[in-house]
C-alpha positions as CSV (number, residue, x, y, z in Angstrom):
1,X,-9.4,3.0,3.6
2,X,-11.9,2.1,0.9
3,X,-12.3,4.9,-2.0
4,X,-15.9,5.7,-2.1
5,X,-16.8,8.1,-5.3
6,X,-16.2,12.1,-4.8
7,X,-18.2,14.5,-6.5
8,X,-17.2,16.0,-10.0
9,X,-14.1,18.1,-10.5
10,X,-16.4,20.3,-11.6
11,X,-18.2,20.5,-8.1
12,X,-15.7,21.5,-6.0
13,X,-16.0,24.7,-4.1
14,X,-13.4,27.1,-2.6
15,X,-10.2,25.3,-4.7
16,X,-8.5,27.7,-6.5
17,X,-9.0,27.3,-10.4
18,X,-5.2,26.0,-11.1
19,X,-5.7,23.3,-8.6
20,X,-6.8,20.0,-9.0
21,X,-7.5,17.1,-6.2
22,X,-5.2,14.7,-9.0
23,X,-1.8,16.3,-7.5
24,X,-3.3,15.4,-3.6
25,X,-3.5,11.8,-4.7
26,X,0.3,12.2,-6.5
27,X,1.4,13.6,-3.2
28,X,-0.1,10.9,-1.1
29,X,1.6,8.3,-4.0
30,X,4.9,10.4,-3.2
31,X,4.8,10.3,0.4
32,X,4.1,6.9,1.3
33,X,7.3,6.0,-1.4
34,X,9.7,8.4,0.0
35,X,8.3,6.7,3.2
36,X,9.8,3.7,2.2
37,X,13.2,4.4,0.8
38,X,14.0,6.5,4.0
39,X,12.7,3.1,6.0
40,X,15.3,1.0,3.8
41,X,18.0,3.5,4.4
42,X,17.5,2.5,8.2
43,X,18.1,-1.2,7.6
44,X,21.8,-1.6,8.3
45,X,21.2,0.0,11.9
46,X,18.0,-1.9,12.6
47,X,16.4,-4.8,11.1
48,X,13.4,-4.1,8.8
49,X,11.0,-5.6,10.8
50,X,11.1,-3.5,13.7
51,X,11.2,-0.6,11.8
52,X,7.8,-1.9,9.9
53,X,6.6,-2.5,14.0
54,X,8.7,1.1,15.2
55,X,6.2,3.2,12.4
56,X,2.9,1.2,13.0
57,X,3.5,2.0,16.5
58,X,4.2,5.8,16.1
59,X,1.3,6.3,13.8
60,X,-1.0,4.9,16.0
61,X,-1.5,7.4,18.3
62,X,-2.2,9.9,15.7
63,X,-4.7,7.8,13.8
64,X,-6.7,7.3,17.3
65,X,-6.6,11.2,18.1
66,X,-8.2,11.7,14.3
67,X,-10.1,8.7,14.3
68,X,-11.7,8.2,17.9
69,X,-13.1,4.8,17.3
70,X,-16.4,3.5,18.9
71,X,-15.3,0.0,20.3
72,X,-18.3,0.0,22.9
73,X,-21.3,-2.3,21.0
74,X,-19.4,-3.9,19.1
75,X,-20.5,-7.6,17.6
76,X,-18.4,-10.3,17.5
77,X,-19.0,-10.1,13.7
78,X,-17.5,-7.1,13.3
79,X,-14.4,-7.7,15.9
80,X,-13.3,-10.9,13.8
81,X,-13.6,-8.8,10.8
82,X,-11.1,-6.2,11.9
83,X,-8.7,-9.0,13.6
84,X,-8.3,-10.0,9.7
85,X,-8.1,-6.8,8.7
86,X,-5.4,-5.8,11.0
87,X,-3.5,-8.9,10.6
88,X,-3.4,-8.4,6.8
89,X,-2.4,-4.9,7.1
90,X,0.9,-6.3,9.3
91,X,1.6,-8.5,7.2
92,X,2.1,-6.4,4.4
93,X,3.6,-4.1,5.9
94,X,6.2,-6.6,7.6
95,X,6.8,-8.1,4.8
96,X,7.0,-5.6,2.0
97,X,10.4,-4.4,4.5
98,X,11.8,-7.7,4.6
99,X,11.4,-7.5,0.7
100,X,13.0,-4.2,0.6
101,X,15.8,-5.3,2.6
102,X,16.3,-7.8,-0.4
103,X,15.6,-6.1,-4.0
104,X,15.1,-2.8,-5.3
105,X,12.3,-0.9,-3.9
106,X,10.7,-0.3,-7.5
107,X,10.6,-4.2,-8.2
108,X,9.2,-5.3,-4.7
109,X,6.7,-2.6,-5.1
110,X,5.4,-3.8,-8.8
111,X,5.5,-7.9,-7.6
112,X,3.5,-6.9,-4.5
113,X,1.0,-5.2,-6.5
114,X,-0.1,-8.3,-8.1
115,X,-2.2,-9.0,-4.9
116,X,-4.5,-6.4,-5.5
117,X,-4.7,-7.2,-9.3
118,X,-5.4,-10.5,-8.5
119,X,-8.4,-9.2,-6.4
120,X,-9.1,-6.8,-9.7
121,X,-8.8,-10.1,-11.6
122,X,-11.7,-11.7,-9.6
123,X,-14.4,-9.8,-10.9
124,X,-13.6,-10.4,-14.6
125,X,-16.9,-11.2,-16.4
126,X,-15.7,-10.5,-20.1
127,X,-13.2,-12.5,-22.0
128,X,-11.5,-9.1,-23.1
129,X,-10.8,-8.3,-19.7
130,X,-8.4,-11.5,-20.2
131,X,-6.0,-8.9,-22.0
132,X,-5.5,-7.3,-18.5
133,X,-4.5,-10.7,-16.8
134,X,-2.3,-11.7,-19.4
135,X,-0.8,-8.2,-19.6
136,X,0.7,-8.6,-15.9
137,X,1.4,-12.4,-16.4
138,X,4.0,-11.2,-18.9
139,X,5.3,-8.8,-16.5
140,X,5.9,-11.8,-14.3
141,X,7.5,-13.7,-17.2
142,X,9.9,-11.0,-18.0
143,X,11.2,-10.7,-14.4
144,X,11.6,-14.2,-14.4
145,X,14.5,-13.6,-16.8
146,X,15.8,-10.5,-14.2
147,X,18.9,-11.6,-12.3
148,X,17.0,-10.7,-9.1
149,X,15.1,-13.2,-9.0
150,X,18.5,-15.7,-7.6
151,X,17.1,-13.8,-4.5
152,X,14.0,-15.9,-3.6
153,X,13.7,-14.7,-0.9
154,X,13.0,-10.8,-1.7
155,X,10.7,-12.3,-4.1
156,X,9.0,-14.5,-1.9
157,X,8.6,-11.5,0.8
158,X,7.3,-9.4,-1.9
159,X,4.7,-12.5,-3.2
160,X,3.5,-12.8,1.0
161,X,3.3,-8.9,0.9
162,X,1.0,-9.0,-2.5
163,X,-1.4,-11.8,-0.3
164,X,-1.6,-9.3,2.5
165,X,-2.3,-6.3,0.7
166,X,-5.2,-8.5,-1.2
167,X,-6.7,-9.7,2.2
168,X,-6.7,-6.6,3.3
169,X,-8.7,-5.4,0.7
170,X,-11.5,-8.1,1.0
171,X,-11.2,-7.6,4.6
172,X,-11.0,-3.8,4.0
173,X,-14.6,-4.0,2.2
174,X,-16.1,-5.7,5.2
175,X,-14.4,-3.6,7.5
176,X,-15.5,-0.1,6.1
177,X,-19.4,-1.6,5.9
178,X,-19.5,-1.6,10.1
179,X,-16.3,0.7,10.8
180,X,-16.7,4.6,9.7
181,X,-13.8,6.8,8.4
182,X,-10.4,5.5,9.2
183,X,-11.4,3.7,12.5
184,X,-11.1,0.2,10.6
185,X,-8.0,1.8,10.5
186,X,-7.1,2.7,13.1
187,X,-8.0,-0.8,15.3
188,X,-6.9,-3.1,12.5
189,X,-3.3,-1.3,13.3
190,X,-3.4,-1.7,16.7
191,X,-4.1,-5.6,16.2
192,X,-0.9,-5.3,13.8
193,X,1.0,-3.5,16.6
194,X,0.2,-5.8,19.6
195,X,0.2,-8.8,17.0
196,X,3.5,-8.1,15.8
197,X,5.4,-6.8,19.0
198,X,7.4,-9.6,20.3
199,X,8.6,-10.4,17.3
200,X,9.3,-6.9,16.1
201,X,11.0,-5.8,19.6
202,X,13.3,-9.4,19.9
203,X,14.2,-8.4,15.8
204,X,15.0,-4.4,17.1
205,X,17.4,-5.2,20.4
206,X,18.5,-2.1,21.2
207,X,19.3,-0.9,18.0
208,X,15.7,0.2,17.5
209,X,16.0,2.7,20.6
210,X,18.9,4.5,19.1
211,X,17.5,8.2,18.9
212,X,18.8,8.3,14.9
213,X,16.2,5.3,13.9
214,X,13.5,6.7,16.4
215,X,13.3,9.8,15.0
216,X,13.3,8.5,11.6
217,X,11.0,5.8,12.1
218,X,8.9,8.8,13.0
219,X,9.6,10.4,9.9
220,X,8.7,7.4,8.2
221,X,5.3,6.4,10.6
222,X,4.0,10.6,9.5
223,X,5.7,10.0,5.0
224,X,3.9,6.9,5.1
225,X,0.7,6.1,6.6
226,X,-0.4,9.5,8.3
227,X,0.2,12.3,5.2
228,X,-1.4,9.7,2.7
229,X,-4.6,8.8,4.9
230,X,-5.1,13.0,5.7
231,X,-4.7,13.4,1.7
232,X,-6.9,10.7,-0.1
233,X,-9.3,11.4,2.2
234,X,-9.7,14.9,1.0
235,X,-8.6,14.0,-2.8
236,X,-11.4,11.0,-2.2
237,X,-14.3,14.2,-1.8
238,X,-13.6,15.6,-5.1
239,X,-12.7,12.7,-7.7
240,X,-14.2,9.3,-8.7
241,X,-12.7,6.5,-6.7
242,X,-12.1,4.9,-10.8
243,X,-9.8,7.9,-11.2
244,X,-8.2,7.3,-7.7
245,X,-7.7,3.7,-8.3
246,X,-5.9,5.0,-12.1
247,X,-3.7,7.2,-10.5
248,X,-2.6,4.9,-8.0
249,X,-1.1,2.3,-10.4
250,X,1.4,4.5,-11.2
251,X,2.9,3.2,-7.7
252,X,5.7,0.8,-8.7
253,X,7.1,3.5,-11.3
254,X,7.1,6.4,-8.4
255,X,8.7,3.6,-6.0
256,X,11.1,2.7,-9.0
257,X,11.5,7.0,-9.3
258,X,12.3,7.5,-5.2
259,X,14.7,4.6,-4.8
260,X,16.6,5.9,-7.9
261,X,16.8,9.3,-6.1
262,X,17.5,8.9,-2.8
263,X,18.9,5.2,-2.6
264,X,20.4,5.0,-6.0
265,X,19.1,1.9,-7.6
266,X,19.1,1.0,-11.0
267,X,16.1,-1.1,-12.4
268,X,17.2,-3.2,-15.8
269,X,15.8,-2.8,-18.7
270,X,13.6,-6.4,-18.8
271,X,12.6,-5.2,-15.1
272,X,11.4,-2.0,-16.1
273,X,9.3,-3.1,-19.0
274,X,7.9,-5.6,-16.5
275,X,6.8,-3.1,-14.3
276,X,5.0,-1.2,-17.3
277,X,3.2,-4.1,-17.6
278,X,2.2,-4.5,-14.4
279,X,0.7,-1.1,-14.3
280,X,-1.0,-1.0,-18.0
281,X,-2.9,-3.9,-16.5
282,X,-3.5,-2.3,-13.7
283,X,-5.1,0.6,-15.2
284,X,-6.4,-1.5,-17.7
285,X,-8.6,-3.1,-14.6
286,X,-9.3,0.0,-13.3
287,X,-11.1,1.0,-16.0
288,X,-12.8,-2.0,-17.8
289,X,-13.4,-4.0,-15.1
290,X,-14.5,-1.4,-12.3
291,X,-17.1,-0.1,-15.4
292,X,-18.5,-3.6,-15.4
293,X,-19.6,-3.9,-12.2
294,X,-16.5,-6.2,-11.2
295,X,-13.3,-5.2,-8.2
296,X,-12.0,-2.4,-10.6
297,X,-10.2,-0.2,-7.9
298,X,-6.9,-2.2,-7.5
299,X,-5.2,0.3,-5.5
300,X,-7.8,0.6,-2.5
301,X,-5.4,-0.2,-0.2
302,X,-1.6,-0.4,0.2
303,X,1.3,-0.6,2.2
């Protein structure tokens, strides 16, 4: 879903004075994080990628009853732009699993948001923007001095989950030109679901059909992908997407905040100032760069 600028705050009609769209876009930040903690809990009964496969297939049905995509008329242009779009969009969310599976929630979270700095990064046109990049390349240094980095491969899961959330934001911008609402959406996750089935199902066996991880996986599929859509699209009505794309660096710290709660998991110190890094920069980018004309919203899309 690509943020598109809401009116001022101070244009809204028929919200009650106290409220503000801000805590919609918290929730959705919430949501899709206790999402993923409650997937992790799952992963000693089933492996993590078919429970990445188990919720794209369980929120599909309720994207396509909101959605209703026109697939009739449809170029070739715009078909190979959703096939790229939806394969991005499983491999992030494949692989972000396998990383949780691996290392704290909270640090695969902060590495796989340098993808959509890097896109941020992209559109630099001023040498002061340069802080920003070299703001979240120390982050990257001080993890490297993190004990959790022995485990290369939650690292390197969390590095191919930062690629797919980046080419599914270029593919994202292409998509949303030709595709309205959440129907990009909607088909680019049914690519991911057919993509990914085989090997999703042959990871599952038939631990995947236990009633315990179905019904969580459901819980998951609705925490993760259908709450957050049904709120940013509102919260996107009401506030500038540069304010969206600010709130939604906080990310890695509420993923850092929810595994801590319900999983337990202690970030070190080095690993924590890391991931402040990581998101000064990115709200660094959001602002600078996204006033100077350049990929400011690094948070347009996410796993």
């Amino acid at each position: 879903m690509t943020p598109v600028s809401g009116e001022p705050a101070s244009g809204r009609r028929g919200w009650p004075s106290w409220f503000s769209p801000v805590w919609l876009v918290l929730g959705s930040i919430s949501s899709v994080q206790i999402g993923s903690v409650i997937a992790k809990s799952l992963f000693g009964q089933a492996d993590p990628m078919a429970i990445a496969w188990l919720r794209m297939v369980i929120a599909l049905p309720i994207l396509f009853v909101v959605a209703r995509p026109r697939v009739r008329g449809r170029t070739r242009a715009e078909w190979a732009a959703v096939l790229v779009y939806g394969a991005a969009l499983a491999v992030m969310n494949a692989s972000i699993y396998q990383s949780f599976a691996r290392i704290p929630v909270g640090l695969a979270v902060t590495i796989e948001f340098l993808g959509p700095l890097g896109v941020a990064f992209s559109g630099i046109r001023r040498a002061r923007d340069l802080v920003w990049v070299a703001l979240a390349a120390a982050g990257v240094v001080i993890l490297g001095w993190s004990p959790v980095v022995w485990n290369w491969a939650g690292i390197g899961f969390a590095l191919l989950a930062a690629a797919g959330w980046a080419g599914y934001i270029v593919a994202g911008a292409r998509v949303s030109k030709t595709w309205d609402g959440i129907s990009g959406v909607t088909v680019g996750q049914s690519v991911g679901v057919v993509g990914f089935a085989v090997p999703g199902i042959l990871a599952g066996g038939t631990a995947m059909w236990h009633p315990v991880v179905l019904g969580t996986a459901a819980a998951v599929a609705v925490l993760s992908t259908v709450i957050p859509y049904a709120l940013e699209i509102v919260a996107l009505r009401h506030i500038k997407a540069s304010v969206f794309g600010i709130l939604m660096s906080l990310e890695p710290a509420v993923a850092a905040l929810a595994a801590l709660i319900v999983l337990h998991e202690m970030l070190a110190p080095a690993e924590l100032v890391a991931m402040a890094c990581v998101i000064v920069a990115s709200i660094g980018a959001t602002r600078t760069m996204g006033r100077s004309g350049g990929h400011g919203d690094v948070s347009s899309q996410r796993q």
